[in-house]
VOPAGU-2260 file (C-alpha; in pm, 1 decimal, decimal comma):
REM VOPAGU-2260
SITE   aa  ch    i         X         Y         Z
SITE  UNK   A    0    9864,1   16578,0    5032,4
SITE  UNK   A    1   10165,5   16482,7    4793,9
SITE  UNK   A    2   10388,8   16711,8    5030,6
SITE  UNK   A    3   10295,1   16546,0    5345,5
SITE  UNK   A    4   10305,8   16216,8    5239,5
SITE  UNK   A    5   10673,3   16282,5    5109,5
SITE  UNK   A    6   10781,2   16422,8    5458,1
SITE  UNK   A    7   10589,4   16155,1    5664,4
SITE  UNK   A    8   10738,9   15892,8    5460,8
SITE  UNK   A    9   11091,3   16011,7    5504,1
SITE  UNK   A   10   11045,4   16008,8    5841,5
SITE  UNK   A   11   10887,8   15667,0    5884,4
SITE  UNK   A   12   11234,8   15567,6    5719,6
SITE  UNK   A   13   11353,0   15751,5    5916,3
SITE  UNK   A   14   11277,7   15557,0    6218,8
SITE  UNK   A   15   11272,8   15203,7    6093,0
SITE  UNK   A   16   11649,9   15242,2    6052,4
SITE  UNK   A   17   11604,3   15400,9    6445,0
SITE  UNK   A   18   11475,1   15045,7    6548,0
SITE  UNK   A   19   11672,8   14873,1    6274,1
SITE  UNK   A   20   12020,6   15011,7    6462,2
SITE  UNK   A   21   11877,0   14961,1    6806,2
SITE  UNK   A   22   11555,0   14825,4    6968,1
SITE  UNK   A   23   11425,2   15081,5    7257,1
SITE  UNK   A   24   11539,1   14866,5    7507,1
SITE  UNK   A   25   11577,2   15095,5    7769,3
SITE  UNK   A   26   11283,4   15267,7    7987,4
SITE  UNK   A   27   11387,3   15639,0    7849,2
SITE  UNK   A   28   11421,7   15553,9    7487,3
SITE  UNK   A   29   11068,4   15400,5    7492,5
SITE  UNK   A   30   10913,7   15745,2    7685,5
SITE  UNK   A   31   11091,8   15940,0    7417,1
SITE  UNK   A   32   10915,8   15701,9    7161,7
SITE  UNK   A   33   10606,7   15745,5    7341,5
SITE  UNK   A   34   10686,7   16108,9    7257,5
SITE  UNK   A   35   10757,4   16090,1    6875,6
SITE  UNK   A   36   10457,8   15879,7    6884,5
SITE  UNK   A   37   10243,8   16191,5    7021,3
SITE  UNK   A   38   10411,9   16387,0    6729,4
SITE  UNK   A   39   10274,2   16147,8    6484,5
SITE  UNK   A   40    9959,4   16153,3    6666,5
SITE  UNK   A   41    9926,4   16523,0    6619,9
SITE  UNK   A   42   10032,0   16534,2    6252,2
SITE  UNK   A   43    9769,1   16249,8    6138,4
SITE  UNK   A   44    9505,6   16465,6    6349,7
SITE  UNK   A   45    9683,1   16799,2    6164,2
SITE  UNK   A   46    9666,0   16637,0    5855,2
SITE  UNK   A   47    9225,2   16772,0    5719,5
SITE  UNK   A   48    9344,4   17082,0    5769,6
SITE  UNK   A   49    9702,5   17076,2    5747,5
SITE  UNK   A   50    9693,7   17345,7    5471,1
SITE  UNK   A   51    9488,3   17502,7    5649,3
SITE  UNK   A   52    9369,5   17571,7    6039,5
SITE  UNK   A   53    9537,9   17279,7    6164,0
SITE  UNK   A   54    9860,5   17351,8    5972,7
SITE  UNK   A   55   10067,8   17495,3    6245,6
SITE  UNK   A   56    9949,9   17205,9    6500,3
SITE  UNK   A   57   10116,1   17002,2    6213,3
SITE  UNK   A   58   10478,8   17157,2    6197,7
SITE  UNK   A   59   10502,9   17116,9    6583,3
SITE  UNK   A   60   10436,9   16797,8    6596,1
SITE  UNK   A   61   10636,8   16712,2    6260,4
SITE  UNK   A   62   10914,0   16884,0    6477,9
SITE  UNK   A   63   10873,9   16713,9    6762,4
SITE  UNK   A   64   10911,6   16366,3    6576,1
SITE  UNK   A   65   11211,8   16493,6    6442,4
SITE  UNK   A   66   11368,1   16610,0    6729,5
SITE  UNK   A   67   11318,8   16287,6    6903,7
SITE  UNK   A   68   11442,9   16091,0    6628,8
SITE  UNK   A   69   11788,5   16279,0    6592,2
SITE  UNK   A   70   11806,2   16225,4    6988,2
SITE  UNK   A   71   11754,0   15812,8    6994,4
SITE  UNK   A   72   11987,0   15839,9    6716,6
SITE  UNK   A   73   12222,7   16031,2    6831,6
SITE  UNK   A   74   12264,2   15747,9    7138,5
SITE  UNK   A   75   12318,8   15494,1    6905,6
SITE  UNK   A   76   12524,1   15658,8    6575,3
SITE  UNK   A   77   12681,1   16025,4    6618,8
SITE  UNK   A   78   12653,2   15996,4    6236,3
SITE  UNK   A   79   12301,2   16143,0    6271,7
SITE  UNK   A   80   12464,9   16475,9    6374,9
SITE  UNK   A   81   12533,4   16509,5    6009,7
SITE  UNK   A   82   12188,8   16435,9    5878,0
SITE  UNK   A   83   11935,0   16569,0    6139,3
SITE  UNK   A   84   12004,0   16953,0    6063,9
SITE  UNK   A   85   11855,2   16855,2    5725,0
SITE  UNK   A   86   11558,1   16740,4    5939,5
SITE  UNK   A   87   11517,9   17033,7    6187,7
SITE  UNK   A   88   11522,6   17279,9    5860,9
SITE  UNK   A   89   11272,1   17113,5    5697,7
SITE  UNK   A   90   11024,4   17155,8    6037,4
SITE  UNK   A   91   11144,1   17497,2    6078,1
SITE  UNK   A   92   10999,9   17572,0    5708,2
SITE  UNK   A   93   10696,1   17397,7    5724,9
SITE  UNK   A   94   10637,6   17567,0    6090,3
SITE  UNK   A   95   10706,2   17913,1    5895,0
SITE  UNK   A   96   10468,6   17822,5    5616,6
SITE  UNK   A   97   10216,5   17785,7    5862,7
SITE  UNK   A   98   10248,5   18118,4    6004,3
SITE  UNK   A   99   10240,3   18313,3    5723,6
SITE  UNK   A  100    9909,9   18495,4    5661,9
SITE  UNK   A  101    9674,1   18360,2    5422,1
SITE  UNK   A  102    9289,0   18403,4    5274,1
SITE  UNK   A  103    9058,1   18226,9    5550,4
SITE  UNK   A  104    9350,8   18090,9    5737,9
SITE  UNK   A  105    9454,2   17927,8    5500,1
SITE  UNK   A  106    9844,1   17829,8    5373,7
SITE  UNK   A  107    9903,9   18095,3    5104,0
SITE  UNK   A  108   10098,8   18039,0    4785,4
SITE  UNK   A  109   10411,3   18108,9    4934,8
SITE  UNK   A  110   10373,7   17867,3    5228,9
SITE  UNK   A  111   10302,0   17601,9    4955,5
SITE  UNK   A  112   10670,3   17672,3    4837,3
SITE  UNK   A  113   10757,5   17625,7    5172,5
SITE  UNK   A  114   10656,8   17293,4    5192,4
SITE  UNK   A  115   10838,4   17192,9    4841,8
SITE  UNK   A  116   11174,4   17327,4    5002,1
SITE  UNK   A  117   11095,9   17167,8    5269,5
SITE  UNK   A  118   11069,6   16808,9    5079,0
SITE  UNK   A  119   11359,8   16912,0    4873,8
SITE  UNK   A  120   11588,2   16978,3    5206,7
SITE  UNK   A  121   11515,0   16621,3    5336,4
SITE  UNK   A  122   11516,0   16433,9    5016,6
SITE  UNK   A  123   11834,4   16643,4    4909,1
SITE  UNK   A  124   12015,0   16588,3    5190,6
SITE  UNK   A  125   12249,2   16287,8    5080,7
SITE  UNK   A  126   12327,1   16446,3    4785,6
SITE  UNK   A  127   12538,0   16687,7    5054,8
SITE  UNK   A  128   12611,6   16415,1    5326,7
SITE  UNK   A  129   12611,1   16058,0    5155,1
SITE  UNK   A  130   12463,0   15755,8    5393,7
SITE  UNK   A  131   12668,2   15483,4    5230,4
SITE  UNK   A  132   12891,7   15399,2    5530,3
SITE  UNK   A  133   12785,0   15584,3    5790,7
SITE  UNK   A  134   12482,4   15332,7    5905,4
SITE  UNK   A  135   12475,4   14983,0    5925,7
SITE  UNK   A  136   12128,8   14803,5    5861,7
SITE  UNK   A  137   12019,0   14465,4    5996,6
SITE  UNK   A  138   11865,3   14303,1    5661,7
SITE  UNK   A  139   11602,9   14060,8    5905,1
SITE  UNK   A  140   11418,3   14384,3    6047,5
SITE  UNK   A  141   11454,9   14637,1    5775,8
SITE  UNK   A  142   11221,0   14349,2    5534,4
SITE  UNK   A  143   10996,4   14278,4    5804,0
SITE  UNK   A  144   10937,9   14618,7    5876,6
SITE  UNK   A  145   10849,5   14736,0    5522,6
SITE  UNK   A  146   10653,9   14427,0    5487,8
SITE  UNK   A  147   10430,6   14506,4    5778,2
SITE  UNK   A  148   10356,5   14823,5    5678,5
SITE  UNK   A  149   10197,8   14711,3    5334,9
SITE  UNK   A  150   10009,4   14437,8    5523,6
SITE  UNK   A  151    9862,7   14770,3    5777,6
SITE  UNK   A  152    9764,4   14910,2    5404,4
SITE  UNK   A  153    9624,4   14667,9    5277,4
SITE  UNK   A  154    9417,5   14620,2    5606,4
SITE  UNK   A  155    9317,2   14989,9    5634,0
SITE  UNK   A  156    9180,8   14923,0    5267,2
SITE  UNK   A  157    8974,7   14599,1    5334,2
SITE  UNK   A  158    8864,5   14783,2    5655,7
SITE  UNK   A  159    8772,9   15109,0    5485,3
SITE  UNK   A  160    8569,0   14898,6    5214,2
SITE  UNK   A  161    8359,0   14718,5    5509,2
SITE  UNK   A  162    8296,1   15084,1    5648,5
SITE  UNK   A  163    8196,0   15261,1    5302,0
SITE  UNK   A  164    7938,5   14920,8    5268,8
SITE  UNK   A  165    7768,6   14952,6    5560,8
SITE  UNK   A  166    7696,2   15314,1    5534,2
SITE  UNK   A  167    7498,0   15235,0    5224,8
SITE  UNK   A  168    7351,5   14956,0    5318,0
SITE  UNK   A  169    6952,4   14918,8    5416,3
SITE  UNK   A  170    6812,1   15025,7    5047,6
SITE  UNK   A  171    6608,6   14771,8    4837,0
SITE  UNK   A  172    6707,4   14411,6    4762,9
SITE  UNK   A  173    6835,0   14434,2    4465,0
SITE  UNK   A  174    7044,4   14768,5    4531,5
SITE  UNK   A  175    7165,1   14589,1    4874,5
SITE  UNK   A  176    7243,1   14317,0    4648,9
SITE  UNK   A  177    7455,1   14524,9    4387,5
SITE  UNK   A  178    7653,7   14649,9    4726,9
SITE  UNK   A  179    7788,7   14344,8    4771,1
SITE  UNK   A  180    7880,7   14244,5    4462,9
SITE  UNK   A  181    8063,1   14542,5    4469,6
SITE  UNK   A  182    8265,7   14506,6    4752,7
SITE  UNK   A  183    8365,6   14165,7    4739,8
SITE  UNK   A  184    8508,3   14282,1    4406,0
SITE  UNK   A  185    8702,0   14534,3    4659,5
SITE  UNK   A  186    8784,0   14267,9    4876,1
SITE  UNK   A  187    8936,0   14005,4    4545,4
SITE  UNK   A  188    9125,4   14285,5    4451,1
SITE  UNK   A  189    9277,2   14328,3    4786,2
SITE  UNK   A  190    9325,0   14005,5    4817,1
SITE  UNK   A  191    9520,5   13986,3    4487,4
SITE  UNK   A  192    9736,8   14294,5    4559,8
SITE  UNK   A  193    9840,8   14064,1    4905,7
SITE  UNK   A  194    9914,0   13804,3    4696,6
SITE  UNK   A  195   10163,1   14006,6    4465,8
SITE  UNK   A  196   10304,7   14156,1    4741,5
SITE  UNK   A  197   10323,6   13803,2    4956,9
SITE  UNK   A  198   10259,6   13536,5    4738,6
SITE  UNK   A  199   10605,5   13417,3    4597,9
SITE  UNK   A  200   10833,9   13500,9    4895,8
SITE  UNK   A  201   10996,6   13807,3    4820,2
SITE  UNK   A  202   11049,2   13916,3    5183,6
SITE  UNK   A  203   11279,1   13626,1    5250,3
SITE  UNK   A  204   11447,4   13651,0    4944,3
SITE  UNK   A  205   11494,6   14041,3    5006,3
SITE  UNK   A  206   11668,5   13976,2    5312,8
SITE  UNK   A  207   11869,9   13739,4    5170,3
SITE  UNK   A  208   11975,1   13949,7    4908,8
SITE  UNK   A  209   12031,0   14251,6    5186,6
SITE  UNK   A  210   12248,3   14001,9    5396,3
SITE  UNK   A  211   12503,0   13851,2    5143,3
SITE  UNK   A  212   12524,0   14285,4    5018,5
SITE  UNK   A  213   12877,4   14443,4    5152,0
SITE  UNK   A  214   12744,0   14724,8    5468,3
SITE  UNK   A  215   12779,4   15023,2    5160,0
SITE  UNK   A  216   12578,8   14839,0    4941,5
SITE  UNK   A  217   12326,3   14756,5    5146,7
SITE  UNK   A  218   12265,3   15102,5    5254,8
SITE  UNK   A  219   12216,5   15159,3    4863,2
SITE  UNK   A  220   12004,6   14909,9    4777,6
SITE  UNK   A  221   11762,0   14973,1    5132,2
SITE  UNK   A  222   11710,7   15300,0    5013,0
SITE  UNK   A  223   11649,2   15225,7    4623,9
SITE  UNK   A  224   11434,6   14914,2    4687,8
SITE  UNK   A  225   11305,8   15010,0    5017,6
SITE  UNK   A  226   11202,0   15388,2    5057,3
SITE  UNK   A  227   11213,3   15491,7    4681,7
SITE  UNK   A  228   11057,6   15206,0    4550,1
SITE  UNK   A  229   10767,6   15197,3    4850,3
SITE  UNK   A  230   10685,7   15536,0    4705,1
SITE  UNK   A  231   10478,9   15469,5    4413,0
SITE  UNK   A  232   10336,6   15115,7    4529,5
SITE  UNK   A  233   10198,2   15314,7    4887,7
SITE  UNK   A  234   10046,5   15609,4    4629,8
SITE  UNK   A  235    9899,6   15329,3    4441,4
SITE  UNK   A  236    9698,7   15159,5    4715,8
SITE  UNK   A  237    9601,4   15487,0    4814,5
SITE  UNK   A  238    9414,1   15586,7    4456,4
SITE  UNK   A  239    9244,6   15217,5    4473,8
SITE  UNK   A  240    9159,6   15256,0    4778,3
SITE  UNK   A  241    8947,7   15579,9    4640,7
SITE  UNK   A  242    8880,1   15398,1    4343,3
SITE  UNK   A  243    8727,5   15149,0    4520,7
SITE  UNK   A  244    8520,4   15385,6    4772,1
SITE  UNK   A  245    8368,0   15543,9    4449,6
SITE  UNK   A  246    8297,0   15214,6    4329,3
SITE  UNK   A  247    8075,5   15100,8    4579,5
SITE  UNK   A  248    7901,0   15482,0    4635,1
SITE  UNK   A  249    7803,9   15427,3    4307,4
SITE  UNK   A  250    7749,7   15035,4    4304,9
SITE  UNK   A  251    7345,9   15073,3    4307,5
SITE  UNK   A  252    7315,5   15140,1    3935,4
SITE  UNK   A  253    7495,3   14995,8    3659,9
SITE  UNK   A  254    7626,3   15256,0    3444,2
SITE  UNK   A  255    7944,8   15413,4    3384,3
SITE  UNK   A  256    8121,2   15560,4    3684,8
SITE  UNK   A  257    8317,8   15925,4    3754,9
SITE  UNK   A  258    8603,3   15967,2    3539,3
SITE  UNK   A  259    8797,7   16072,0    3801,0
SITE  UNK   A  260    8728,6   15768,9    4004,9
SITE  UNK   A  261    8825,7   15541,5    3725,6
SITE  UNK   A  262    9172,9   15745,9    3683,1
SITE  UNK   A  263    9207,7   15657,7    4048,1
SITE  UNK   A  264    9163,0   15273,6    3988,4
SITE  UNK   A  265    9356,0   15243,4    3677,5
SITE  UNK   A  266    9657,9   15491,8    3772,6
SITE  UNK   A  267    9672,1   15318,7    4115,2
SITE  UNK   A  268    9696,2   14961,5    3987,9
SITE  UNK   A  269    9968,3   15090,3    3739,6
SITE  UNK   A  270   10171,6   15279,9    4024,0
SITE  UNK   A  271   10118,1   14943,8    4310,4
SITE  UNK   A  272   10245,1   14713,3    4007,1
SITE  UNK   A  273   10522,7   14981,9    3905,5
SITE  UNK   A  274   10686,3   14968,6    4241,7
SITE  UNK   A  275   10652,8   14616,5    4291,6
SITE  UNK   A  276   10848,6   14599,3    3925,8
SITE  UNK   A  277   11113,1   14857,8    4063,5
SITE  UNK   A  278   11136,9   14677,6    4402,8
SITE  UNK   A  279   11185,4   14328,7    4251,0
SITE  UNK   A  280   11456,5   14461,7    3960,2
SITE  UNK   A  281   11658,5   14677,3    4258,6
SITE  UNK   A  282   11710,7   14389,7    4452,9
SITE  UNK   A  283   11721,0   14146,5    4192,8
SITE  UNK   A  284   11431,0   13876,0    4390,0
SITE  UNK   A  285   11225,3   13790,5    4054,7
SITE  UNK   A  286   10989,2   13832,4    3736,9
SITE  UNK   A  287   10995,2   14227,4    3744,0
SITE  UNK   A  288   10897,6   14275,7    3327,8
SITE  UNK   A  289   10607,8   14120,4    3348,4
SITE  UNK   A  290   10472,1   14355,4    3595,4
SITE  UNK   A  291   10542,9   14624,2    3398,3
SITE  UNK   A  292   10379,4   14545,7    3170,1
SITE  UNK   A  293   10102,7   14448,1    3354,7
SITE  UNK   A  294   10098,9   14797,4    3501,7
SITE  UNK   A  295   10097,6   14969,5    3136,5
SITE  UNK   A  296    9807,1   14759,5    3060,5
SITE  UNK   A  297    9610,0   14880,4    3396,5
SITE  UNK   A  298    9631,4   15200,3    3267,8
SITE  UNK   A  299    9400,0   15122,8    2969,9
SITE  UNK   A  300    9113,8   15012,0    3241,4
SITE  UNK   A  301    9017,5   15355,1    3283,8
SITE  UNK   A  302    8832,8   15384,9    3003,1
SITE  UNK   A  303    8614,1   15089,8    3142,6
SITE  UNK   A  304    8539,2   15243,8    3441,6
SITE  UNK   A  305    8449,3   15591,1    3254,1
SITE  UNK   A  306    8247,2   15441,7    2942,5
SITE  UNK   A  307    8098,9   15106,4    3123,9
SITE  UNK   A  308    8085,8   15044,0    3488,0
SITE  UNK   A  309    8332,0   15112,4    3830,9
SITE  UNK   A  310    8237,4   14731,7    3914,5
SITE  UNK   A  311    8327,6   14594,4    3559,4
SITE  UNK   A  312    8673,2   14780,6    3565,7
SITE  UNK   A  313    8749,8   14630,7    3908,9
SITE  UNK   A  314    8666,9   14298,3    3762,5
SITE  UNK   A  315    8898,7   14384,0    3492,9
SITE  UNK   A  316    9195,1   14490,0    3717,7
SITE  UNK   A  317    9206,0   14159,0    3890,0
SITE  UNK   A  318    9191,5   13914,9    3647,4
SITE  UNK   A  319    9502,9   14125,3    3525,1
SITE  UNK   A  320    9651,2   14059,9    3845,4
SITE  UNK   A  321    9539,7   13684,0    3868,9
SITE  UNK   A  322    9690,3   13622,4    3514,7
SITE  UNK   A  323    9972,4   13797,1    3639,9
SITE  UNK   A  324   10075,1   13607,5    3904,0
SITE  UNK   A  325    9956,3   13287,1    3718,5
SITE  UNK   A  326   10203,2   13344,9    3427,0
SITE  UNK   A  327   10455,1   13441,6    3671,7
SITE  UNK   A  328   10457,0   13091,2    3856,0
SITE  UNK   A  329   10469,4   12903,3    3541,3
SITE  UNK   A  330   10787,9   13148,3    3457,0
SITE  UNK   A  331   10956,6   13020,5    3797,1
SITE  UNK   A  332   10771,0   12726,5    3901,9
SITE  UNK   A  333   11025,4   12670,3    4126,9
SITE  UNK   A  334   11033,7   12994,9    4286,1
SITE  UNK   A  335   11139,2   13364,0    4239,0
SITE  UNK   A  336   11450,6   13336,9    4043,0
SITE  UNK   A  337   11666,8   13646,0    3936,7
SITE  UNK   A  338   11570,6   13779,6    3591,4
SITE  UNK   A  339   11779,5   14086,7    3619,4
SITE  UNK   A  340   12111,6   14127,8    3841,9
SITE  UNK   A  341   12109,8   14366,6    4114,4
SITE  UNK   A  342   12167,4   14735,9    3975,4
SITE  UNK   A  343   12434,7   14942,8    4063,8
SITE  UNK   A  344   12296,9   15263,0    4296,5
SITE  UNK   A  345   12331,9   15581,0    4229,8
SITE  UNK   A  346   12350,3   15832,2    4486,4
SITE  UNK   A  347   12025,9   15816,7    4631,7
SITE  UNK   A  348   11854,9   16140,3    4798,9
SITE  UNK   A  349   11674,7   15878,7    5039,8
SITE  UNK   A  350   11579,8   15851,9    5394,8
SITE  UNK   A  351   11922,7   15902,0    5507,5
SITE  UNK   A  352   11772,1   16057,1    5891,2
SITE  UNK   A  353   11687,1   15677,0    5991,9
């Protein structure tokens, strides 16, 4: 799932720098987004079986999305020209993986390496054809963008917490009561993860950080802050989001929960706070140490949730979060201020395609 979440990803880049250099204004550039769209479609209904049955119905439509994009792009930035082969080669593999015969349909060993090349084309890419220069990026949309998409996450998890609750729901009183103790927990810890993400302004201050950036640099620090550091907070809602599932499955006795779930919890928090650190200390917008360390510390919850209870780790993870974000205001009461300058970028193997 690690593989398609690395192509998908690039490509979702890939496109937010689409709309970021042009809106579809015109009435064929929204039926070829309408298009790219059905691409999408196809690869999230791929995706069960994407190593698998549905694998090949997968590559198409990963092609298709990345045919399109290259297209819109083209009409906008003949740069693309120099980026989208990367693109169409990294379809083309995962299309050949597909095909290649494998026990019960499945993707054999050798499609797997496929799929790695195929991540390693895309995210390779600008180590052969730099970005820096070749796109310019409008600071306003580029935050807003990324920002929406957490807030979608973090909806899909609240959501997906509601759903696993009322499929459990209907035992005795006392079990029914134990359900939703458990996921309000859910809920306070999504509500604190919004609150890190939200809570001290760090979209406006990204864009303003984007906006006084030179066109090079901002191309740098978009990709560093952006796509790379998106990467582990994303993974990290995702494993919560599991953890959390577990936790109410398991919510109608009190003992200690699957280790495995409690790995998700702990690793998850440690990865969402992680990325926030790396966002924050890319673009310079706050506080980034102490959520570092506040993510080394999440780790250690997993033995709670292994050796105690799902519901007491939970607890656990956000009080860390409150205390967090409490120690953080009293650090800049008036605000995010800059504890670390912006640092330099490296050549970034990023989304270059959008």
């Amino acid at each position: 799932m690690l593989l398609i979440f690395g192509l998908l990803w690039w490509m979702y880049e890939g496109y937010a720098w689409l709309t970021n250099a042009r809106p579809p204004v015109h009435t064929a550039e929204r039926l070829l987004l309408l298009v790219a769209m059905a691409g999408f479609l196809t690869i999230g209904l791929a995706i069960p079986g994407g190593f698998g049955g549905t694998s090949l119905a997968l590559g198409l439509g990963y092609l298709v999305v990345v045919l399109v994009h290259g297209l819109l792009y083209f009409r906008v930035n003949r740069n693309i020209i120099r980026v989208t082969p990367f693109n169409v080669a990294s379809a083309l593999l995962v299309i050949v993986a597909a095909l290649l015969p494998g026990p019960g349909g499945t993707v054999p060993p050798a499609g797997y390496a496929l799929w790695v090349v195929a991540l390693v084309v895309q995210l390779g890419s600008p180590l052969i054809v730099h970005p820096r220069g070749l796109f310019e990026l409008r600071p306003a949309h580029l935050a807003e963008r990324h920002s929406a998409l957490l807030l979608v996450a973090l909806g899909e998890s609240v959501a997906a917490i509601g759903v696993g609750a009322g499929r459990l729901a209907g035992h005795s009183g006392t079990e029914n009561a134990r359900l939703v103790v458990a996921a309000v927990l859910g809920l306070a810890l999504a509500a604190a993860l919004w609150w890190v993400v939200f809570g001290a302004g760090d979209e406006e201050a990204a864009e303003r950080v984007l906006t006084a950036a030179t066109s090079e640099r901002r191309t740098g620090l978009a990709l560093s802050a952006f796509f790379y550091g998106n990467i582990p907070l994303l993974l990290g809602l995702v494993a919560m989001a599991a953890g959390v599932g577990e936790a109410i499955a398991h919510s109608h006795r009190i003992a200690a929960g699957p280790a495995d779930a409690a790995v998700a919890l702990a690793v998850g928090a440690a990865l969402f706070l992680a990325g926030e650190a790396d966002i924050r200390r890319s673009l310079g917008t706050g506080p980034w140490r102490l959520r570092a360390a506040t993510a080394v510390i999440a780790l250690t919850t997993a033995a709670i949730g292994a050796f105690v209870s799902l519901a007491v780790q939970l607890t656990v993870i956000t009080v860390l979060l409150v205390v967090m974000l409490v120690l953080e205001r009293r650090e800049s009461p008036a605000g995010p201020e800059q504890e670390h300058p912006p640092r330099p970028t490296p050549p970034t193997p990023g989304a270059a395609a959008g």
